[in-house]
DSSP file (Angstrom, degrees, kcal/mol; ACC not computed):
  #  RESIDUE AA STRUCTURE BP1 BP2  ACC     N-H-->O    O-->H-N    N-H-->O    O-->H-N    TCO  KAPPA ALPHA  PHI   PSI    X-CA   Y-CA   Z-CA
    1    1 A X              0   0    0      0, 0.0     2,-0.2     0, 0.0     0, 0.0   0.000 360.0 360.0 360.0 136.8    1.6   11.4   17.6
    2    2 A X        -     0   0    0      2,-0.0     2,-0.2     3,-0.0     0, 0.0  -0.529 360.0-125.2 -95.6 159.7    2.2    8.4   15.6
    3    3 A X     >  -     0   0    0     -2,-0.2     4,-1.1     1,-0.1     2,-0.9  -0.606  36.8-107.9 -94.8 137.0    2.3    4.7   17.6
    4    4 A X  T  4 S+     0   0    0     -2,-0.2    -1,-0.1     1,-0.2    -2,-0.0  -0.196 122.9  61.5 -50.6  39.2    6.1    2.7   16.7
    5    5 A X  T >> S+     0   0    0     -2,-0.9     3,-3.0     3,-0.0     4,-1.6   0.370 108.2  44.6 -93.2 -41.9    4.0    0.2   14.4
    6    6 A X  H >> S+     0   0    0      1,-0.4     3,-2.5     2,-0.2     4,-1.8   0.839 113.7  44.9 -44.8 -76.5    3.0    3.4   12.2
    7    7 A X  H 3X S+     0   0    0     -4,-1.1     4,-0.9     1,-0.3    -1,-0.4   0.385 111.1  51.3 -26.1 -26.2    6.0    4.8   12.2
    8    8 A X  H <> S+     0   0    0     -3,-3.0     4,-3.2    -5,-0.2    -1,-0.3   0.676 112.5  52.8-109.2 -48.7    7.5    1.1   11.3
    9    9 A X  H <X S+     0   0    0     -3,-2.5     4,-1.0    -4,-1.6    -2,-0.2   0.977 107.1  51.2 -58.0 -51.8    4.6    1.2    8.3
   10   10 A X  H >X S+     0   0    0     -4,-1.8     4,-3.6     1,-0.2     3,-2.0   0.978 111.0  46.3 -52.1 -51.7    5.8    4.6    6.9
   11   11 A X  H 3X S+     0   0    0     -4,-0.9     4,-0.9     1,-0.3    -1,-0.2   0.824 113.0  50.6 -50.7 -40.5    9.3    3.4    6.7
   12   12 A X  H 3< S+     0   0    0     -4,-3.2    -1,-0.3     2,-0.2    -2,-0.2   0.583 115.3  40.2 -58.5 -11.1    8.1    0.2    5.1
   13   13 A X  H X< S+     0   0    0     -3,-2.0     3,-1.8    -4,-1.0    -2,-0.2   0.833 113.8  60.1-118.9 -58.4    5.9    2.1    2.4
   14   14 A X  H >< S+     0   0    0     -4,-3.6     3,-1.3     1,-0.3    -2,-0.2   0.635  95.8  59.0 -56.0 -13.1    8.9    4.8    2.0
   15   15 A X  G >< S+     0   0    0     -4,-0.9     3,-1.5     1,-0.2    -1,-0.3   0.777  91.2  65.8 -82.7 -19.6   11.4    2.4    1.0
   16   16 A X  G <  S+     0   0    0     -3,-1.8    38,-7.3     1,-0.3    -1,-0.2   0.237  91.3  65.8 -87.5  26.5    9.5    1.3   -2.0
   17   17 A X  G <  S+     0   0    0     -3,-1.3    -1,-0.3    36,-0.3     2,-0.2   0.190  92.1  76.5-108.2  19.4   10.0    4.8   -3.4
   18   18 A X  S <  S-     0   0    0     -3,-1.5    36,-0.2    -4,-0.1     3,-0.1  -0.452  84.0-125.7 -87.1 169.0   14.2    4.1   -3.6
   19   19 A X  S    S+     0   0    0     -2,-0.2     4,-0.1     1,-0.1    -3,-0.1   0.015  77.6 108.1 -82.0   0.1   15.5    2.1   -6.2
   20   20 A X  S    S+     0   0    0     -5,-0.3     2,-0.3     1,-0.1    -1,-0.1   0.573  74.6  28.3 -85.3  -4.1   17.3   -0.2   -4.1
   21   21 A X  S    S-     0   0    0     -6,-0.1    -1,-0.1    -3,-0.1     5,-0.1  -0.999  90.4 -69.7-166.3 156.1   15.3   -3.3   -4.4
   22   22 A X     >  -     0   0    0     -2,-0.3     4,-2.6     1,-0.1     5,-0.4   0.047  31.2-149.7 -28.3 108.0   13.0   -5.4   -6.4
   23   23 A X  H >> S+     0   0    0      1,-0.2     4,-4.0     2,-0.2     3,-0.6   0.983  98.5  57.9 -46.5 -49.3    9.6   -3.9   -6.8
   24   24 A X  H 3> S+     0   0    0      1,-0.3     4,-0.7     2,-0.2    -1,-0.2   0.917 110.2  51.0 -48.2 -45.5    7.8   -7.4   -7.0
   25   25 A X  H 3> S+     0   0    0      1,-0.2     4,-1.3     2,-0.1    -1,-0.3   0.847 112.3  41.7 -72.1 -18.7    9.5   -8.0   -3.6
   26   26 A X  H <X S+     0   0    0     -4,-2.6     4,-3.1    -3,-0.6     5,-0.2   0.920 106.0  59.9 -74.6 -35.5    8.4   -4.9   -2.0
   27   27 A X  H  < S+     0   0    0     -4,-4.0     4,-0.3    -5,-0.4    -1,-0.2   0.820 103.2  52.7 -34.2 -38.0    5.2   -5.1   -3.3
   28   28 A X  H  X S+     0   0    0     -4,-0.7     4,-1.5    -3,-0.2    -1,-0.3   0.664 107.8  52.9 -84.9 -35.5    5.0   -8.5   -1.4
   29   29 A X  H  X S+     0   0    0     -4,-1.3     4,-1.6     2,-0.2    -2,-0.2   0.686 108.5  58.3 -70.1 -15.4    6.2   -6.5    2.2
   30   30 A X  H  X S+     0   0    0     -4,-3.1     4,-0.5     2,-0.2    -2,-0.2   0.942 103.5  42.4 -68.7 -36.8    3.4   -4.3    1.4
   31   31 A X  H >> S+     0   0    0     -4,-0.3     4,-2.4    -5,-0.2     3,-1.0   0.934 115.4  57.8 -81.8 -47.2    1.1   -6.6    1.4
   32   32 A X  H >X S+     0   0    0     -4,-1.5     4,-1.1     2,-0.2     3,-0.5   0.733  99.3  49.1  39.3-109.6    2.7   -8.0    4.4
   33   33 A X  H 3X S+     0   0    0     -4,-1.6     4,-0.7     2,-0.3    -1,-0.2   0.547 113.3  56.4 -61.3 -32.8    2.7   -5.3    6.7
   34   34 A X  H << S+     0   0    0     -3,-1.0    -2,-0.2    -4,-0.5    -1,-0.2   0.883 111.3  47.1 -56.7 -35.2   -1.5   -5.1    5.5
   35   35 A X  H << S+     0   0    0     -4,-2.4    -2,-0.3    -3,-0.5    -3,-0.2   0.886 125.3  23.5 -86.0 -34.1   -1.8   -8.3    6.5
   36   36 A X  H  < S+     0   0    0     -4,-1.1     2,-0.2     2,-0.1    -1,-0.2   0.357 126.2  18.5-119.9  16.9   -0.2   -8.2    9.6
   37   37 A X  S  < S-     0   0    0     -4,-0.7     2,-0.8    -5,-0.2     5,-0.1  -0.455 119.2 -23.5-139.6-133.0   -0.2   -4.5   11.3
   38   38 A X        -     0   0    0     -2,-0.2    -2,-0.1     1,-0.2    -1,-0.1  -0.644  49.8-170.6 -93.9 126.5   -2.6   -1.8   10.1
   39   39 A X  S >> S+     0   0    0     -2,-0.8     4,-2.5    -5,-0.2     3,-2.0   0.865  91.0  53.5 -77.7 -64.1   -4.3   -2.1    6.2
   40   40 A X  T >4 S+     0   0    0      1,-0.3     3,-1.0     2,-0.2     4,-0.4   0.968 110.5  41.2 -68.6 -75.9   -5.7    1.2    6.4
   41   41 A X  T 3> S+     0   0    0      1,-0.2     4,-0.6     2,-0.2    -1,-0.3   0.609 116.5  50.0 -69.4  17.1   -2.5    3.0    7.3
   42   42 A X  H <>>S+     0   0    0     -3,-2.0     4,-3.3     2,-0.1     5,-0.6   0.721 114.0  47.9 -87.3 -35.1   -0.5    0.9    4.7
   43   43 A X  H XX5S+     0   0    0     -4,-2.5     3,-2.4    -3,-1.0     4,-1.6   0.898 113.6  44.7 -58.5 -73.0   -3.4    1.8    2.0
   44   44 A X  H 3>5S+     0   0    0     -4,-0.4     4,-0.8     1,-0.2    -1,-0.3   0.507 107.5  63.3 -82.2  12.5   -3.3    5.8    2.9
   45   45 A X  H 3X5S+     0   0    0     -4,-0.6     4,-0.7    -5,-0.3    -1,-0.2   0.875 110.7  38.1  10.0 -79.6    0.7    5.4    2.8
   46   46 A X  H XX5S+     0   0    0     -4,-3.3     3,-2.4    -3,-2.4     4,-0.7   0.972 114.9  50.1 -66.3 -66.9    0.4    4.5   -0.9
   47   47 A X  H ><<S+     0   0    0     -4,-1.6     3,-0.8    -5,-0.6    -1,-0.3   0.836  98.8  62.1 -50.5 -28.7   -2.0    6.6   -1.8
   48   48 A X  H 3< S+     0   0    0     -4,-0.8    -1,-0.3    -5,-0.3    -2,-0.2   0.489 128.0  18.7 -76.5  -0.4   -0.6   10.0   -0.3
   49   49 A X  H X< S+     0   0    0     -3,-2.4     3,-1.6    -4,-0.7    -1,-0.2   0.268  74.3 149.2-155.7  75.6    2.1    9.4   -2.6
   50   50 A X  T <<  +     0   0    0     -3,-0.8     3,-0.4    -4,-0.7     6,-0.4   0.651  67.4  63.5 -55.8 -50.8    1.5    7.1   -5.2
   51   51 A X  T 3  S+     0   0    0      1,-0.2    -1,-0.3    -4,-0.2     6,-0.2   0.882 111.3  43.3 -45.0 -42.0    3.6    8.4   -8.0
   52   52 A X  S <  S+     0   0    0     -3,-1.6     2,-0.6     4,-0.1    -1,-0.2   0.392  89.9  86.9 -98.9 -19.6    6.4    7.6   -5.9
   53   53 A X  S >  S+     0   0    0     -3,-0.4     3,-3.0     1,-0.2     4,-0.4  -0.727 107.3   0.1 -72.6 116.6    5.7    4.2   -4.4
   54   54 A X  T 3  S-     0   0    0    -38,-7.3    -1,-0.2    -2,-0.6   -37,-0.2   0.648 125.2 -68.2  83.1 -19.2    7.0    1.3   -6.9
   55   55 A X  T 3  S-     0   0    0    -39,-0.2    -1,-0.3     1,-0.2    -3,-0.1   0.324  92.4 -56.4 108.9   1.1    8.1    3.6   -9.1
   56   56 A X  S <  S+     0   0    0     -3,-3.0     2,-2.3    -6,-0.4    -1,-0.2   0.093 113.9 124.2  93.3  -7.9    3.9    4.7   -9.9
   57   57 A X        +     0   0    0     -4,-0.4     2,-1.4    -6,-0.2    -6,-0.1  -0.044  26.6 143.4 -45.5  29.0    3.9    1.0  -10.6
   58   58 A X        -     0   0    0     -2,-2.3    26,-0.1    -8,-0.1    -4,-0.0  -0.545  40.0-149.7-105.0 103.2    1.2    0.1   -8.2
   59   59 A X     >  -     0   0    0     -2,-1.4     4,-1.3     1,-0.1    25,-0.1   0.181  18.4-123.9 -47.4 155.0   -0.7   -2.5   -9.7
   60   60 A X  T  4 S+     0   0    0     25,-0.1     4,-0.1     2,-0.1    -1,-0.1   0.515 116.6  61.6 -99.2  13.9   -4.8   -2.9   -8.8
   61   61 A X  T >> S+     0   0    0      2,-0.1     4,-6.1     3,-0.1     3,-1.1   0.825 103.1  48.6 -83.6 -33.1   -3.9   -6.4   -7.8
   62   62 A X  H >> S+     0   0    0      1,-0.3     4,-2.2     2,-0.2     3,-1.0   0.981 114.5  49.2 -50.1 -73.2   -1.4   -4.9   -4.9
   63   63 A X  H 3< S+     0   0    0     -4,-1.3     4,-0.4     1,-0.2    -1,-0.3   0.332 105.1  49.7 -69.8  11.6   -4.0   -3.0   -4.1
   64   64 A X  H <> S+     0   0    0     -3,-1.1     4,-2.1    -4,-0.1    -1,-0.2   0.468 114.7  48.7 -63.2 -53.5   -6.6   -5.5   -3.9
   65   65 A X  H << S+     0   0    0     -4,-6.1    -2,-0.2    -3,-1.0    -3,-0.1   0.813 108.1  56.4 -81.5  -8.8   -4.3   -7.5   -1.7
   66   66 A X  T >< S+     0   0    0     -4,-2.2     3,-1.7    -5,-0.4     4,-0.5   0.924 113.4  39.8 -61.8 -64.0   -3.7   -4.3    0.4
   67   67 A X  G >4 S+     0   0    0     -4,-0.4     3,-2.6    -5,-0.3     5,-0.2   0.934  90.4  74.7 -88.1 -19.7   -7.4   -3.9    1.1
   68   68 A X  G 3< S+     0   0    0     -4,-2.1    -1,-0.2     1,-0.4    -2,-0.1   0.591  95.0  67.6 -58.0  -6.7   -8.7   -7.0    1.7
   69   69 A X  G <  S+     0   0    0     -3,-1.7    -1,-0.4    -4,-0.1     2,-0.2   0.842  88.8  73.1 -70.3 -27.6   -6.9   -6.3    4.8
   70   70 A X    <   -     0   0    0     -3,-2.6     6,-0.1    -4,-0.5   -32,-0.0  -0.628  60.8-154.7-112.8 140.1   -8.9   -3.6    6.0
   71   71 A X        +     0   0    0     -2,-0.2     2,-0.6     4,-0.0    -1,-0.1  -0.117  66.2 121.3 -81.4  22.9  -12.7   -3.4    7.6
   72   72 A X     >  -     0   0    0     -5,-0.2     4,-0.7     1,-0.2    -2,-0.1  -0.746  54.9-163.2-117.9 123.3  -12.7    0.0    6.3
   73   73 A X  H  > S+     0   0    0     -2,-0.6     4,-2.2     2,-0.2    -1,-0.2   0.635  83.4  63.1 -78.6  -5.4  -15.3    0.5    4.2
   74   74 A X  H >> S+     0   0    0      2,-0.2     3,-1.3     1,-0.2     4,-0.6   0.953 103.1  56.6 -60.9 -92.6  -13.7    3.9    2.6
   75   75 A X  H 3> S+     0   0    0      1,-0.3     4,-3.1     2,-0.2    -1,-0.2   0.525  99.6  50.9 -26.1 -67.3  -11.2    1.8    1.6
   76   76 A X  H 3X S+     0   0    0     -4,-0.7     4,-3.7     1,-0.2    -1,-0.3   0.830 109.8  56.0  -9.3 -72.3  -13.3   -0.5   -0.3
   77   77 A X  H << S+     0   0    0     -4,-2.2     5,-0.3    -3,-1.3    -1,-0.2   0.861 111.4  38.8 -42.5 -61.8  -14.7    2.5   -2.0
   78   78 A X  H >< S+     0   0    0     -4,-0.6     3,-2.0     1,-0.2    -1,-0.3   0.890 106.3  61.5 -66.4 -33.8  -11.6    3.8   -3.2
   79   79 A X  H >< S+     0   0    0     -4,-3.1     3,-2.4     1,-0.3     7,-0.3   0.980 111.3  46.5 -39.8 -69.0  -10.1    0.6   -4.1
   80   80 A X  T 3< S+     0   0    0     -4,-3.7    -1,-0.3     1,-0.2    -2,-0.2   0.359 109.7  50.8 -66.2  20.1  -13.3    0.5   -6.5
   81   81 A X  T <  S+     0   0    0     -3,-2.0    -1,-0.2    -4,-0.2     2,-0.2   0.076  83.9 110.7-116.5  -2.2  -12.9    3.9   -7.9
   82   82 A X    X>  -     0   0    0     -3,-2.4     4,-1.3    -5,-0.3     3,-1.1  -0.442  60.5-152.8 -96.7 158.1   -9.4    3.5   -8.8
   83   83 A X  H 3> S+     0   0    0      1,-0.2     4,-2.4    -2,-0.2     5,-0.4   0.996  98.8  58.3 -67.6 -38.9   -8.7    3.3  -12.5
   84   84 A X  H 34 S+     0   0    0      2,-0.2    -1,-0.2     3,-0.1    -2,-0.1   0.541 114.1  41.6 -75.4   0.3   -5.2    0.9  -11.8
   85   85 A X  H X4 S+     0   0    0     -3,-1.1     3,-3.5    -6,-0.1    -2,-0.2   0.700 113.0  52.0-111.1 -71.1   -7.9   -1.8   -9.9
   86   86 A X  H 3< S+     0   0    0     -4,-1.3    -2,-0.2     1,-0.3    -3,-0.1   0.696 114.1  44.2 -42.3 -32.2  -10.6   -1.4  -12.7
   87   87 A X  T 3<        0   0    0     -4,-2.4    -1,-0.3    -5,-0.3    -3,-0.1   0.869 360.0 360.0 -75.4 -37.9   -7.8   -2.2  -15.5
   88   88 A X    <         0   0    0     -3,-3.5    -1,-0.2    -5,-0.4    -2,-0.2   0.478 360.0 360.0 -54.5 360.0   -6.6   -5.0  -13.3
C-alpha cells in the first residue's frame, strides 16, 4: 500500500505527462519533490514511463539533479547507463 507522500510523488510525476504547464517548470517540481520527499520513488516514477513524462523530454541534467537526491546506489548506476545523461 502506498504511504500519502508516494501517492503525493505519483501525482507530481503524472502531471508532467499533460500538456498543461511549462515543462522547464515541472522539471523544476521534479527535482523538488527529490530533494525534499523520496529520490528514489521520484526517479522510478520517470523512468516507468519515460516517454510520457515531459513530453520524452527528460534531459540527463534533470536526471542528474533527480539522483543526486538519492543514497541508492542502483540509481547511480542507471543514471550512468542512460544514453539522455551520457549526451548531457
Amino acid at each position: 500500500m502506498a504511504s500519502g507522500q508516494d501517492s503525493v510523488i505519483d501525482e507530481t510525476v503524472d502531471i508532467t505527462k499533460t500538456n498543461e504547464a511549462d515543462n522547464d517548470r515541472f522539471a523544476m517540481v521534479l527535482v523538488v519533490a527529490a530533494q525534499r520527499s523520496d529520490a528514489d520513488r521520484v526517479w522510478h516514477d520517470i523512468e516507468q514511463d519515460r516517454q510520457k513524462v515531459l513530453a520524452g523530454n527528460v534531459s540527463g541534467g534533470l536526471l542528474e539533479a533527480i539522483a543526486e537526491h538519492s543514497f541508492n546506489p542502483e540509481v547511480v548506476r542507471e543514471l550512468l547507463a542512460d544514453p539522455a545523461f551520457a549526451q548531457g
